[in-house]
N, C-alpha and C positions, 0 to 999 in steps of 0.2 A: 351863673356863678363863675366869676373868675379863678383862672386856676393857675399853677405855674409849676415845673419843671425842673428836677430835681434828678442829679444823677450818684452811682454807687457803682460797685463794681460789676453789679448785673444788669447794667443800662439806665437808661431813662425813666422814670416815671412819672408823672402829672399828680398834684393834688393841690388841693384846695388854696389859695392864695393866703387865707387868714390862720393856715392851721399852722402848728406849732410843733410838729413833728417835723420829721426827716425820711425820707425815700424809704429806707429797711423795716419803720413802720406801717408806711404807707402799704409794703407789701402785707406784711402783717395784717395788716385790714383789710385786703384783700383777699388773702389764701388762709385766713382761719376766720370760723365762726366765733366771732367774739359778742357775749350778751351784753346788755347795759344793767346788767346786773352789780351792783357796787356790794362791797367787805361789809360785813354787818358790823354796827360800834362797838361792840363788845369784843370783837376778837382786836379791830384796829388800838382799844384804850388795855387789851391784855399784853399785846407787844409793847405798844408804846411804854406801859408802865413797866416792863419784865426790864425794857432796856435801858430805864432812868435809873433804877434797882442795879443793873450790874457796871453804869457810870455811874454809881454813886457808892458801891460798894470798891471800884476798881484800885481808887490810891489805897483805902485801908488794906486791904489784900499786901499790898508791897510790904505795910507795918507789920502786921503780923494776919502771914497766910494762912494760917489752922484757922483762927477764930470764923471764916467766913466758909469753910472746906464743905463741898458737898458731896 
């Protein structure tokens, strides 16, 4: 595997030629146990919609800030 060389303010690191990160991750995947575990759809489609909700709510707020008050 070709690899290549990336620096930061804590030196040198090596990683993967095709990857798509930068050196401060590279440690990252180094010095913590990260699972390949992914967000389950249901919490990712609860933010996403919570946050289209409060861009969608945000101009009327300006109109009139009570009707939207939590």
């Amino acid at each position: 595997m070709q690899t290549r060389e990336e620096r930061d303010t804590m030196g040198v690191v090596e990683l993967p030629a095709v990857a798509s990160w930068g050196a401060q991750a590279q440690r990252s995947l180094q010095n913590f146990k990260i699972s390949g575990e992914c967000m389950p759809m249901q919490l990712i489609h609860g933010v996403y919609s919570r946050v289209l909700i409060d861009f969608a709510i945000f101009p009327n707020k300006r109109i009139c800030p009570l009707r939207y008050f939590c």
